[in-house]
Short mmCIF file of the C-alpha atoms (twelve columns), coordinates in Angstrom:
data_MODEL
# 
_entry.id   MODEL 
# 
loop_
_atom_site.group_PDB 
_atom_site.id 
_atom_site.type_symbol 
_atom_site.label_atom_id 
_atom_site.label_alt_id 
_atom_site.label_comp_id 
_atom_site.label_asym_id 
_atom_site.label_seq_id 
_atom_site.Cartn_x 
_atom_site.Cartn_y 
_atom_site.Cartn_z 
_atom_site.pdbx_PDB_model_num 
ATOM 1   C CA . UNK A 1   66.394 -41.809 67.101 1 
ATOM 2   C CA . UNK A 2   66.503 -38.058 67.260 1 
ATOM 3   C CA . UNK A 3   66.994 -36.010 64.003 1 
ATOM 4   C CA . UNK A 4   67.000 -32.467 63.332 1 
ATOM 5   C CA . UNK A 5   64.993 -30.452 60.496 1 
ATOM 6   C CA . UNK A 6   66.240 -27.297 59.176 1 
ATOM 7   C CA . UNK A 7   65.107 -24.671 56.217 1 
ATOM 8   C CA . UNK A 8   67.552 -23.426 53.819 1 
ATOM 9   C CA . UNK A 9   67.738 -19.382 54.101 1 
ATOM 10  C CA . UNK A 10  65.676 -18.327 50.808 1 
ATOM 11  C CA . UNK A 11  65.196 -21.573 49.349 1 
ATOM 12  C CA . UNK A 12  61.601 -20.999 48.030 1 
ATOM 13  C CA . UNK A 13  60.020 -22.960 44.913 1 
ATOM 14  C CA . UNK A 14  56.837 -22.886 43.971 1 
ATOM 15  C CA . UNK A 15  57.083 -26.890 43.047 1 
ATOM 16  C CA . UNK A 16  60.603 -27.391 44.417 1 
ATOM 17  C CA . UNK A 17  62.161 -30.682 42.877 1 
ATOM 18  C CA . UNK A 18  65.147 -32.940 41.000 1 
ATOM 19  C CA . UNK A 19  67.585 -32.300 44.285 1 
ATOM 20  C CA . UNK A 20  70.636 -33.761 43.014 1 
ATOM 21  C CA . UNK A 21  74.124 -33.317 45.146 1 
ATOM 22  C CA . UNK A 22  77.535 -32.480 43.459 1 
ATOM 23  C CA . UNK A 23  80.241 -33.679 44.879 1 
ATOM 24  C CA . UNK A 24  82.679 -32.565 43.358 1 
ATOM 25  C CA . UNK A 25  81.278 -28.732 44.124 1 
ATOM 26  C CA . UNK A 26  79.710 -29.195 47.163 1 
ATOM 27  C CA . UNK A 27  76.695 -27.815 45.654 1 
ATOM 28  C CA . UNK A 28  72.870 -29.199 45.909 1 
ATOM 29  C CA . UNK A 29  71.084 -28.246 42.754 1 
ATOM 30  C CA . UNK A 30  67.214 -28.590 41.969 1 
ATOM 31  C CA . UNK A 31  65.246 -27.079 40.197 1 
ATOM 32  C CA . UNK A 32  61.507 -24.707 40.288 1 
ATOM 33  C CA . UNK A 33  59.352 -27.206 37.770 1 
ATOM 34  C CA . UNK A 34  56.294 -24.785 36.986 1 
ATOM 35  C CA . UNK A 35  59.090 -21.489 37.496 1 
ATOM 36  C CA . UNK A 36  61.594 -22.579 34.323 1 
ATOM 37  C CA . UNK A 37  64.664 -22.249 37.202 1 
ATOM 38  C CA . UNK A 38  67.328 -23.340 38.172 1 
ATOM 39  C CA . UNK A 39  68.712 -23.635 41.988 1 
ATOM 40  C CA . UNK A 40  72.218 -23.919 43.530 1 
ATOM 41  C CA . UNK A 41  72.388 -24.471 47.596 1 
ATOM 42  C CA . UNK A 42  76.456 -23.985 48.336 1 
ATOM 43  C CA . UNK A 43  77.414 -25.398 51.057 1 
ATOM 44  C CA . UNK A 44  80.499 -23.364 51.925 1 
ATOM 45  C CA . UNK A 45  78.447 -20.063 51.447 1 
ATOM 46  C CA . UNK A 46  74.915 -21.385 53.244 1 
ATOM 47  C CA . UNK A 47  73.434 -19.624 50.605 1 
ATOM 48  C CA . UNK A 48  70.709 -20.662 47.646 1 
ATOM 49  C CA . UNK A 49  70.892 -18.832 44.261 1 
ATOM 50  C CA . UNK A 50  68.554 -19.212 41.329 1 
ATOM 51  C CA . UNK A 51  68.362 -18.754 37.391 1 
ATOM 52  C CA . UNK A 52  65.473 -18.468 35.224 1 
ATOM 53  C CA . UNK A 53  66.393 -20.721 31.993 1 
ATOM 54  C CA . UNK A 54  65.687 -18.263 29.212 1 
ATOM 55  C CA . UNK A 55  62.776 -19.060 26.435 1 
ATOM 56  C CA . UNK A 56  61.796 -22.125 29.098 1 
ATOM 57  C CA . UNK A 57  58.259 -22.210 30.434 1 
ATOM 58  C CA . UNK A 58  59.376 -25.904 33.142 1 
ATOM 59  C CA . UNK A 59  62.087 -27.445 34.056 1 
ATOM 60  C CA . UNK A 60  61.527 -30.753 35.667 1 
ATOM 61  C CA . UNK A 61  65.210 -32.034 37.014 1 
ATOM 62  C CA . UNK A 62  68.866 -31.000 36.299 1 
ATOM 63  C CA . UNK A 63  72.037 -33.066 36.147 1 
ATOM 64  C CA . UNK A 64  75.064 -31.299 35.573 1 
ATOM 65  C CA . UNK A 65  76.935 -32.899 33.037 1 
ATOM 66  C CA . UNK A 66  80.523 -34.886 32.894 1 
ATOM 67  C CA . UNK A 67  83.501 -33.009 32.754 1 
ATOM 68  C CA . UNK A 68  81.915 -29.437 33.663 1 
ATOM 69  C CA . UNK A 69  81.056 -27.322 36.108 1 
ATOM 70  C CA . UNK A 70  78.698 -25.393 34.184 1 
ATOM 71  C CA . UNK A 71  76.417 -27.312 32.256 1 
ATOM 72  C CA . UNK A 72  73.782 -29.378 33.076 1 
ATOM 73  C CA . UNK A 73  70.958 -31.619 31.168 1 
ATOM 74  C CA . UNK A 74  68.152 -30.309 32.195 1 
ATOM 75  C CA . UNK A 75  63.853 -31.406 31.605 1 
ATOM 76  C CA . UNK A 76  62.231 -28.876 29.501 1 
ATOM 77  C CA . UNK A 77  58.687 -29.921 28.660 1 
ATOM 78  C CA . UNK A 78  59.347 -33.137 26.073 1 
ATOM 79  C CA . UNK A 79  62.193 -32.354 25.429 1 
ATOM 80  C CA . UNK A 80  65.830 -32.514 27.307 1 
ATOM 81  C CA . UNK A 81  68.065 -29.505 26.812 1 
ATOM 82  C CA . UNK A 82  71.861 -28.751 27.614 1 
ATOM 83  C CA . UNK A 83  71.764 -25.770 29.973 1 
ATOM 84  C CA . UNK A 84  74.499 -23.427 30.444 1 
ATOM 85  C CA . UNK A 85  75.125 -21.581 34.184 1 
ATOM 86  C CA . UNK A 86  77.880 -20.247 36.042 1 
ATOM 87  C CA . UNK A 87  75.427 -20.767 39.254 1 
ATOM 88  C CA . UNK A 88  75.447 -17.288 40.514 1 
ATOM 89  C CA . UNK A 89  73.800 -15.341 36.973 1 
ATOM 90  C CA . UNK A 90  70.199 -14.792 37.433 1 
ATOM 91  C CA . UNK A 91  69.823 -16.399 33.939 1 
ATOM 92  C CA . UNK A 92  70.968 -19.472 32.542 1 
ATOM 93  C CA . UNK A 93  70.960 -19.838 28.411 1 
ATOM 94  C CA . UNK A 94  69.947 -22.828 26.648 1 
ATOM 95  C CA . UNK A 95  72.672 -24.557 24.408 1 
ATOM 96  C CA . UNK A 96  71.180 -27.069 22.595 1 
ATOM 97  C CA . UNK A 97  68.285 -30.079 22.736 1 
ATOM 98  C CA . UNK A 98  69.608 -33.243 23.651 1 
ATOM 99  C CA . UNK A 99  66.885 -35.397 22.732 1 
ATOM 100 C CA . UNK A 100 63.072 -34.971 22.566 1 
ATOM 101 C CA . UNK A 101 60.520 -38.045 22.980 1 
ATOM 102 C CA . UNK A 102 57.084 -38.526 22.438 1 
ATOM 103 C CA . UNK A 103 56.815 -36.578 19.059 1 
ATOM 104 C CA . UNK A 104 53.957 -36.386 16.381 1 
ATOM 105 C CA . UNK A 105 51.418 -37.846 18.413 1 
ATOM 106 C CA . UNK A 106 48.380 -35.597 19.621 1 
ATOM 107 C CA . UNK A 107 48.257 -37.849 22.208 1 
ATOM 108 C CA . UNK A 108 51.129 -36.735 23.917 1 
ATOM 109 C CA . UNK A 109 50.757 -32.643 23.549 1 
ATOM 110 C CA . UNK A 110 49.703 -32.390 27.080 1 
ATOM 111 C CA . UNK A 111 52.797 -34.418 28.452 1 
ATOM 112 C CA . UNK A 112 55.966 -33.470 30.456 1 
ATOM 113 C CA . UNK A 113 59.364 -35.067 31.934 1 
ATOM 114 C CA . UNK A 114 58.989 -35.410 35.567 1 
ATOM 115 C CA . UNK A 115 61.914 -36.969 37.360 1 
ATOM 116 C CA . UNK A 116 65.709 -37.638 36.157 1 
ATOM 117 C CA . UNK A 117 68.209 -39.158 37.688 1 
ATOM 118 C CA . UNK A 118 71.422 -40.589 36.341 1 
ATOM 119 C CA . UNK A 119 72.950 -44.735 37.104 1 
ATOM 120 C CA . UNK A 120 75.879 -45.422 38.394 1 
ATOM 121 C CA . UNK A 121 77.206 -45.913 34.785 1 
ATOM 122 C CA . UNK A 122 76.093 -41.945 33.955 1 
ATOM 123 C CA . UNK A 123 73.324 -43.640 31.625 1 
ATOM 124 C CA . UNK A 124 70.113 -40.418 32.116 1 
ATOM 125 C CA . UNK A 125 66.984 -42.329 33.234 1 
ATOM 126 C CA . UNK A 126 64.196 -39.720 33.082 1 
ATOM 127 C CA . UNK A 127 60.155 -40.073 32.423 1 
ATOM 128 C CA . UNK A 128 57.163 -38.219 31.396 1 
ATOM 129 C CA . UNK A 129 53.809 -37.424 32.652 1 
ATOM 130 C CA . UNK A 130 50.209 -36.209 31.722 1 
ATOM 131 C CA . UNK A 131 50.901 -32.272 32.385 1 
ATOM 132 C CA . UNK A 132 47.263 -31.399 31.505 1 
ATOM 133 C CA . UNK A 133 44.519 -33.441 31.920 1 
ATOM 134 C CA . UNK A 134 44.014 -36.371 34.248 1 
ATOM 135 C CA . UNK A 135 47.485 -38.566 34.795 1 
ATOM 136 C CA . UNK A 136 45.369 -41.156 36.771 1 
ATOM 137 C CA . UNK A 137 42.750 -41.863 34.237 1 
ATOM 138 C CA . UNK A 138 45.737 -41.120 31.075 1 
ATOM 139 C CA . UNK A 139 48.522 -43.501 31.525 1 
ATOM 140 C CA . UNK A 140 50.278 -41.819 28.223 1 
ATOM 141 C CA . UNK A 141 53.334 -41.336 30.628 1 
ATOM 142 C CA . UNK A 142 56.816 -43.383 29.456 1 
ATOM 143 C CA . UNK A 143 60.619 -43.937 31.261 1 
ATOM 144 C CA . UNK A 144 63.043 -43.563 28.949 1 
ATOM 145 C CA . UNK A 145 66.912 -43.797 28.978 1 
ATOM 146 C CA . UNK A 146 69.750 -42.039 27.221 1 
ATOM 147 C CA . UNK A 147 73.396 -43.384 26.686 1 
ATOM 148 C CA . UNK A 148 76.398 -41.934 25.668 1 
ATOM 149 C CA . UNK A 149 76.923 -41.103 22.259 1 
ATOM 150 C CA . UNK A 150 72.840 -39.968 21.989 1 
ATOM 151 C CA . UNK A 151 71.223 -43.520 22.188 1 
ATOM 152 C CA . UNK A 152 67.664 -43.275 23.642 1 
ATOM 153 C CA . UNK A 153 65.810 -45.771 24.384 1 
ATOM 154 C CA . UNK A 154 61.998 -46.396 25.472 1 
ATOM 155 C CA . UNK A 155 62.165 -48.627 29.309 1 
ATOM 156 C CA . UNK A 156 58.184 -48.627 30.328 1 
ATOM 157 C CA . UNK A 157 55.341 -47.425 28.731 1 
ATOM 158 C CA . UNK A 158 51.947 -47.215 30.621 1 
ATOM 159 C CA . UNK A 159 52.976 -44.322 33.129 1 
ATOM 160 C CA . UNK A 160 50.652 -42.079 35.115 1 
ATOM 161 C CA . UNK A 161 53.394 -40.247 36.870 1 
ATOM 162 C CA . UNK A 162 57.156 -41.057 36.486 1 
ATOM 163 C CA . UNK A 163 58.955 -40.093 39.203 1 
ATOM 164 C CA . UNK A 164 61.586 -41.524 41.756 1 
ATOM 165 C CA . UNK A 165 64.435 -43.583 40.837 1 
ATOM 166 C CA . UNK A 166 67.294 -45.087 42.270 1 
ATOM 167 C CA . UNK A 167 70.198 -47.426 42.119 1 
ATOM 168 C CA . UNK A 168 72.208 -50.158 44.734 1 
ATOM 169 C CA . UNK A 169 75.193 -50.737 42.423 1 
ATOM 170 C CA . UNK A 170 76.095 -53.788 45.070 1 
ATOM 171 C CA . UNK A 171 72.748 -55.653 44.729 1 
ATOM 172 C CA . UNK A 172 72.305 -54.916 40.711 1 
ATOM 173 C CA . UNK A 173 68.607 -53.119 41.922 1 
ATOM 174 C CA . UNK A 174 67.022 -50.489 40.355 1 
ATOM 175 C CA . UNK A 175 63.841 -48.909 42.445 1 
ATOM 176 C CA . UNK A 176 61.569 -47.060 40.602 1 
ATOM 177 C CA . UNK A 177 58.105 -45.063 41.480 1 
ATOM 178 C CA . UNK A 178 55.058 -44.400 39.350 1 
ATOM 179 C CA . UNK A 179 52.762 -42.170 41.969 1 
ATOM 180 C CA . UNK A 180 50.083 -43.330 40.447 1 
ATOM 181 C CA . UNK A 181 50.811 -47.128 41.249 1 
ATOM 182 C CA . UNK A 182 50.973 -45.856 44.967 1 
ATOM 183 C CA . UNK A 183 53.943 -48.189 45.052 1 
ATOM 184 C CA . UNK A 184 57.647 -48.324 44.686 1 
ATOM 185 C CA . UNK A 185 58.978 -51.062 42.436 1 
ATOM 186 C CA . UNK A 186 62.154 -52.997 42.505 1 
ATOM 187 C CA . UNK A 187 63.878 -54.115 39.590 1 
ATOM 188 C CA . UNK A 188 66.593 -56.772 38.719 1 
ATOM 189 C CA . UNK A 189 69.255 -54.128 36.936 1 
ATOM 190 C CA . UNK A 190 72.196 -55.490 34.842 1 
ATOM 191 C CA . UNK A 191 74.743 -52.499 35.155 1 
ATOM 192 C CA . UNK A 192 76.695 -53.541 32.320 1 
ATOM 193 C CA . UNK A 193 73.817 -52.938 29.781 1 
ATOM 194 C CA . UNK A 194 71.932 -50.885 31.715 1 
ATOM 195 C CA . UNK A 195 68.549 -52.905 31.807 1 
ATOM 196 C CA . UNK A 196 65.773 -53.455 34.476 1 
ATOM 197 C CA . UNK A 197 64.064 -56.599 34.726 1 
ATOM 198 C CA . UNK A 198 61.807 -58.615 36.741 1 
ATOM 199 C CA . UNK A 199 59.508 -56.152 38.998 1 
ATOM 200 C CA . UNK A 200 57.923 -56.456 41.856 1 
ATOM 201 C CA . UNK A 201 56.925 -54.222 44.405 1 
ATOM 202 C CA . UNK A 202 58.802 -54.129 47.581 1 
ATOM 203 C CA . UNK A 203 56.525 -50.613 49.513 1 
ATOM 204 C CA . UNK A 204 52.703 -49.922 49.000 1 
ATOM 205 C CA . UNK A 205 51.159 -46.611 50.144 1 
ATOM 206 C CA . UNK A 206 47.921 -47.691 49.275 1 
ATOM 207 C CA . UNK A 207 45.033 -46.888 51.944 1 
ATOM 208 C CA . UNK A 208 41.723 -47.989 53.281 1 
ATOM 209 C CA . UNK A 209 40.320 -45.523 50.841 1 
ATOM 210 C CA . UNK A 210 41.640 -43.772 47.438 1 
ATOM 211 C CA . UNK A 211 40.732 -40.651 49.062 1 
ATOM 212 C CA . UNK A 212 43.974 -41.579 52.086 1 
ATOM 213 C CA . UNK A 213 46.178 -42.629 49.380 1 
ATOM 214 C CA . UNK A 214 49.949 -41.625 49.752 1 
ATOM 215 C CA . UNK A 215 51.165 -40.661 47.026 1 
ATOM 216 C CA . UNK A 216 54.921 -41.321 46.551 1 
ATOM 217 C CA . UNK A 217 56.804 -39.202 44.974 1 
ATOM 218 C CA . UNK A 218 61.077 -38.434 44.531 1 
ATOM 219 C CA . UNK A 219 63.539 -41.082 45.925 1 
ATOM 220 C CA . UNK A 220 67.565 -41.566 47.248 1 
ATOM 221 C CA . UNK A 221 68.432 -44.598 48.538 1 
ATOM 222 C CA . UNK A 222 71.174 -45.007 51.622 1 
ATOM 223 C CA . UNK A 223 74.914 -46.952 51.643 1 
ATOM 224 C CA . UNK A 224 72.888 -49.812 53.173 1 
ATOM 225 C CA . UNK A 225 70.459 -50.333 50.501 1 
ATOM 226 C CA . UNK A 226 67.721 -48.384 52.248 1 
ATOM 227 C CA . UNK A 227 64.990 -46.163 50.511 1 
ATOM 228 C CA . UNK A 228 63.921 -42.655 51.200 1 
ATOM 229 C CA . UNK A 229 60.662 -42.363 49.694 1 
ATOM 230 C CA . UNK A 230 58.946 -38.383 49.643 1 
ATOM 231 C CA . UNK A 231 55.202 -38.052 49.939 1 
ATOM 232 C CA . UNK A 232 53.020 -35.855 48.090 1 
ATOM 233 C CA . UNK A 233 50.566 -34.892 50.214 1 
ATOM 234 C CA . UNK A 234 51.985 -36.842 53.486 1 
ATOM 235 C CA . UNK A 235 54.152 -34.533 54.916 1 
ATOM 236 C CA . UNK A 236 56.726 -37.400 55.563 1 
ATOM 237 C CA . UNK A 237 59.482 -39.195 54.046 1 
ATOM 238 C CA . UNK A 238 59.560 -43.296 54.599 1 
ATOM 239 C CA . UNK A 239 63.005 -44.502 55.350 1 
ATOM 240 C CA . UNK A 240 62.165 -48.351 54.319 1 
ATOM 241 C CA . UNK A 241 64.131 -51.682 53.882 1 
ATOM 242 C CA . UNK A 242 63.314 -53.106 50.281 1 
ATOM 243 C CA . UNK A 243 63.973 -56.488 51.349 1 
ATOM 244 C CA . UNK A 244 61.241 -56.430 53.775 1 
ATOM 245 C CA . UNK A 245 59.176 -54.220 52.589 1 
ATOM 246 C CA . UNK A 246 59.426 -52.386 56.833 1 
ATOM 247 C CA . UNK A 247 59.650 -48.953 57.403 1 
ATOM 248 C CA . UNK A 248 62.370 -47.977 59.852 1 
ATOM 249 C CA . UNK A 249 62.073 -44.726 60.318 1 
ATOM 250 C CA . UNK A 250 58.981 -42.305 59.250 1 
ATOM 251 C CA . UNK A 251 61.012 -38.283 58.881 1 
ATOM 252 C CA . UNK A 252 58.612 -35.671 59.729 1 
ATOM 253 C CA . UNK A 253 58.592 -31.951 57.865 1 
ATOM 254 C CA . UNK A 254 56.380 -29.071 58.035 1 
ATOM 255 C CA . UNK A 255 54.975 -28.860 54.811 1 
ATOM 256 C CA . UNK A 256 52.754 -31.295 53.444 1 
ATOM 257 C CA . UNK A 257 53.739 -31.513 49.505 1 
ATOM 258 C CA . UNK A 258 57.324 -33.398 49.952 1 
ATOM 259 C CA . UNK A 259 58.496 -33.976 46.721 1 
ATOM 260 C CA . UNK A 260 62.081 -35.347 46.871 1 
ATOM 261 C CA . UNK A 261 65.211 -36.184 48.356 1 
ATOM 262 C CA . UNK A 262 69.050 -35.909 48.434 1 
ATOM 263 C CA . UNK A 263 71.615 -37.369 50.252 1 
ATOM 264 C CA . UNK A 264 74.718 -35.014 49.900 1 
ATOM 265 C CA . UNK A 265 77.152 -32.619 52.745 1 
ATOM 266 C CA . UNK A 266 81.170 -33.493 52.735 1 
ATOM 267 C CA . UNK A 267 80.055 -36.647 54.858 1 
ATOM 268 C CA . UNK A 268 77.349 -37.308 52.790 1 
ATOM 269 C CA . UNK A 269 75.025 -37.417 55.657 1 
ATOM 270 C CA . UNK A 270 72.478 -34.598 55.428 1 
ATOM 271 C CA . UNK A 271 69.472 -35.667 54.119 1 
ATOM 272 C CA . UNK A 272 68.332 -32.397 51.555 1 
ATOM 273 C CA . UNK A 273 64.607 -32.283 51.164 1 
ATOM 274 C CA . UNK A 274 62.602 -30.213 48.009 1 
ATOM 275 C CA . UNK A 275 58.932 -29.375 48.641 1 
ATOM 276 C CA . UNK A 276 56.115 -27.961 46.503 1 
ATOM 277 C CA . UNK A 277 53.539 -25.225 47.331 1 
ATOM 278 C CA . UNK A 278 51.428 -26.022 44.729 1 
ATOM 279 C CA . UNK A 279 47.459 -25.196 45.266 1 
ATOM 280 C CA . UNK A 280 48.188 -22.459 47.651 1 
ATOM 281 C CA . UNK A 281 49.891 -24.165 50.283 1 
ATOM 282 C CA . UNK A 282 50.931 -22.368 53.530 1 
ATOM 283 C CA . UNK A 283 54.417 -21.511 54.006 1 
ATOM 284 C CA . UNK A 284 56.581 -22.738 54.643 1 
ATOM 285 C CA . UNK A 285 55.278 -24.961 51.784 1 
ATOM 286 C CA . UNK A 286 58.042 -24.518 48.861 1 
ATOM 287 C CA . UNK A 287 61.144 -24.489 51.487 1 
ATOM 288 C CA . UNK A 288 63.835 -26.860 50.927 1 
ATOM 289 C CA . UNK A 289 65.128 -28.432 54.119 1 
ATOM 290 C CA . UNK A 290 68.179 -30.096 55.654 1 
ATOM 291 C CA . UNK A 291 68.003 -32.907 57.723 1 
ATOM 292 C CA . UNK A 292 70.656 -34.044 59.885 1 
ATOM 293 C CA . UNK A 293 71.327 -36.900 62.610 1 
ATOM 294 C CA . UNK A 294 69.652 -39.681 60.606 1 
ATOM 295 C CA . UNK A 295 72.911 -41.635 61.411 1 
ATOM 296 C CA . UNK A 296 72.834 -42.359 57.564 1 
ATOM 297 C CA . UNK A 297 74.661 -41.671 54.505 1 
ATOM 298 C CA . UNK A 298 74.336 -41.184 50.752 1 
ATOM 299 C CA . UNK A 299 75.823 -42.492 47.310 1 
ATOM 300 C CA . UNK A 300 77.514 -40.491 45.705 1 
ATOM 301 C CA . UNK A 301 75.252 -39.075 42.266 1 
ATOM 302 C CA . UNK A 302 76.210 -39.241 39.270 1 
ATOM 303 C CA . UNK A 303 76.892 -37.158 36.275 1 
ATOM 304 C CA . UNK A 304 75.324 -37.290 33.078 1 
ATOM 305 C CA . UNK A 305 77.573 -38.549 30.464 1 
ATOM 306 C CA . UNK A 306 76.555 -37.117 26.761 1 
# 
């Protein structure tokens, strides 16, 4: 099977994640973690602009939220914050904090959200990681979900790195990624209350030696139940089967820090890719990329509901 990678004109972030496709808008948005911005790919203008969140040092994903087309939950540090942007100012203002976790513990000074991603149900699933210091050796990561209304709630404690996540609404499974597992986890999901269960691990990225270690990172999931899974330092996303654990198709790109993925285009069948140039990577390292002719499609995302 033949596919086709392509940059997006300008689309440069230092550590280039959280790609999440509106829609409604036609709009990919992601965000630069370590940079504090916002980024908005339109599709009818082929063109990327960017925001600097003012008074914010990271932000770690964006979801725009419910009933708007200009404000978005965003991860700032421990905290997540509404975010107001028109997507085409080169600043975007903070409107308020959401919620903020891991509080009054020393402990957890050195932490940050990572990943966020919304269910099918608009419920915010979104998890923290050691930001300074050692996140293999200082599991003080946690997944934690918001509701409607401002419940939050803690889902998994003893996290290196919190990262991909993803839903199949028809098979009530909920696949989620700690990269310092090496391994992507299915859950049992009830979508009524919003709970994963039972885990097991349907992909391992685990080498020979710790040293070869893949290290999976951001996640989207197909209409046929199939995973995308990024890699770190792999230059390749995994296109697997959960059921069997196979990979069907390995996706090739030219920079080696591949942080995430998002299925989005009026057909739903471009494949958006965010990448990091973290540690003085080459470029094109930091590019965000369109892939097209994987013969697959997307689900649709969803919206945060607050």
């Amino acid at each position: 099977m033949t596919y086709q990678v392509e940059p997006l004109a300008n689309s440069y972030a230092e550590l280039g994640e959280g790609p999440h496709w509106d829609v409604e808008t036609q709009n990919l948005y992601y965000v630069d973690i370590t940079g504090g911005k916002l980024l908005r790919y339109s599709y009818k203008d082929d063109k990327v602009y960017e925001a600097k969140i003012e008074g914010e040092d990271l932000a770690s994903f964006v979801v725009p939220v419910a009933g708007t087309l200009d404000t978005f939950a965003v991860g700032a540090g421990r905290r997540v914050i509404i975010v107001k942007w028109d997507g085409i100012s080169t600043t975007a203002q903070v409107e308020s904090t959401l919620f903020e976790v891991q509080k009054n513990d020393k402990r957890f000074e050195g932490n940050r959200f990572n990943d966020g991603k919304c269910d099918p149900k608009g419920r915010l699933f979104a998890g923290t990681m050691r930001y300074v210091g050692d996140e293999f050796e200082h599991r003080w990561g946690e997944l934690y979900k918001y509701e409607e209304g401002g419940n939050v709630e803690l889902v998994k404690t003893d996290v290196g790195i919190s990262n991909g996540l993803a839903w199949n609404e028809k098979t009530n499974k909920f696949y989620y990624i700690d990269t310092t597992d090496f391994e992507v986890k299915e859950y049992d999901y009830d979508m009524e209350k919003g709970k994963p269960a039972n885990p097991k691990v349907v992909f391992n990225l685990r080498r020979d030696s710790p040293k070869n270690h893949l290290l999976p990172d951001g996640m989207t999931i197909d209409t046929d139940g199939n995973i995308y899974i990024a890699t770190f330092n792999g230059h390749t996303i995994y296109k697997v089967n959960p059921v069997t654990g196979k990979i069907l198709m390995e996706i090739k790109l030219p920079c080696k820090q591949i942080t995430s993925a998002a299925f989005g285009g009026p057909n739903m069948d471009i494949l958006y890719v965010t990448t990091s140039a973290r540690g003085n990577e080459p470029k094109p390292a930091g590019t965000t990329y369109k892939v097209t002719g994987l013969k697959a499609k997307g689900l649709p995302m969803t919206k945060i509901q607050i």
